[in-house]
Phi, psi and omega in degrees: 000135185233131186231108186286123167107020180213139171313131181277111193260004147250199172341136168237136176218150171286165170235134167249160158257156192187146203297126163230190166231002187262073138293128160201187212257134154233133189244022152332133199242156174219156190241147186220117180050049189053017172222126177291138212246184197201143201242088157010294217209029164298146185252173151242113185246142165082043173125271197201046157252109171296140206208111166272160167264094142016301193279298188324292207302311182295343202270289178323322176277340182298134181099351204250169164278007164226022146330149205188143192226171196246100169221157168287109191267109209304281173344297186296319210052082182172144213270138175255157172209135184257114101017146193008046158204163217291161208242117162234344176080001177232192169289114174272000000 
């Protein structure tokens, strides 16, 4: 369940990286604000972790109270992520 505007309250554990081959499709599903959402190009990698694509995730939170927008910045070489405003995928 993803609840926009609330603090995230469970367990944080590292990921480290690392090679695997147990890749596959997820077809997990998750609910936001009461309507159920199905993910593109979710992975479930090394067993049963979900794994999003960042901009799809930002695309899904616009309009929420945890929106947020994403882009790649060439000069820096490095992905920004803005805080509290709506997902265009560029610099605003």
């Amino acid at each position: 369940m993803i609840e926009p505007g609330k603090s995230y309250s469970g367990a944080v554990t590292e990921t480290k990286l690392q090679k695997t081959t147990n890749v596959r499709q997820s077809s997990t599903k998750f609910k936001l604000n009461g309507k159920i959402l199905a993910f593109s190009d979710a992975r479930l990698i090394a067993g049963d972790t979900n794994y999003l694509q960042l901009r799809e995730f930002a695309q899904k939170l616009s309009g929420t109270a945890s929106q947020f927008n994403m882009y790649w910045d060439n000069v820096a070489g490095q992905a920004v992520i803005q805080p509290g405003v709506a997902y265009t995928g560029s610099a605003s």
